[in-house]
N, C-alpha and C positions, 0 to 999 in steps of 0.2 A: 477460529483457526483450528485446524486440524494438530493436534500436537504429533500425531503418527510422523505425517507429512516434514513438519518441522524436524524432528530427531533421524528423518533418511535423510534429508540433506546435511545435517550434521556428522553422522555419521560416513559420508560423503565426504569429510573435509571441509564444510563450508558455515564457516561461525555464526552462530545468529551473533547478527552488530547493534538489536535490540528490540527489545519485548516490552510490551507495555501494554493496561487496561485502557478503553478512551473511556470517557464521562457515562455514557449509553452502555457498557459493558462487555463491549466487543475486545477480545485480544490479539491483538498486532505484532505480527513478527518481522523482519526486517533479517534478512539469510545474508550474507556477504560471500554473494557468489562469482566476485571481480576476475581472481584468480581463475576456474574454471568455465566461466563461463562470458564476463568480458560485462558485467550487470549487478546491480543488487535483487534481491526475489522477496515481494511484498506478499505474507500471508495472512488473509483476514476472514473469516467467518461469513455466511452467506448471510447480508443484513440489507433488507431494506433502506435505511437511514446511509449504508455506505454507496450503496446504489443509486441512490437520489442523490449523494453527493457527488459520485461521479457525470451522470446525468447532467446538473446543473453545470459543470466544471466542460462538457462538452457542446450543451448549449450558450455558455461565454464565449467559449472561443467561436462557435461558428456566426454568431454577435456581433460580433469584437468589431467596432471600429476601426480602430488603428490607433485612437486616440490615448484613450486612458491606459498608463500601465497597470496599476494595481486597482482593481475592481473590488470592495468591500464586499464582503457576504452577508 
């Protein structure tokens, strides 16, 4: 995550609503930007491992039965 990026939208009026390390060492930022912009704004670091995550998370859905709601990873 860009901390620049983070502290313009702060600076902006718009709170980070939270920050956090994940396991792998990537940091995540979470902007609450409801108020101007009608969203929240997820900031994460260019990573491999979050790429493959979304990846998989696109090949579920295009998957997807109909069946099972909640799919185990």
């Amino acid at each position: 995550m860009n901390e620049g990026t983070r502290d313009r939208y702060v600076a902006a009026g718009m709170p980070v609503a939270s920050e956090f390390i994940v396991s792998f060492g990537a940091q995540i930022c979470y902007i609450d930007a409801r108020e101007a912009m009608g969203h929240m704004i997820e900031l994460y670091p260019e990573s491999e491992i979050i790429r493959s995550m979304y990846a998989r998370a696109r090949q579920e859905a295009e998957n997807w039965d109909g069946k099972q709601l909640i799919i185990p990873w």
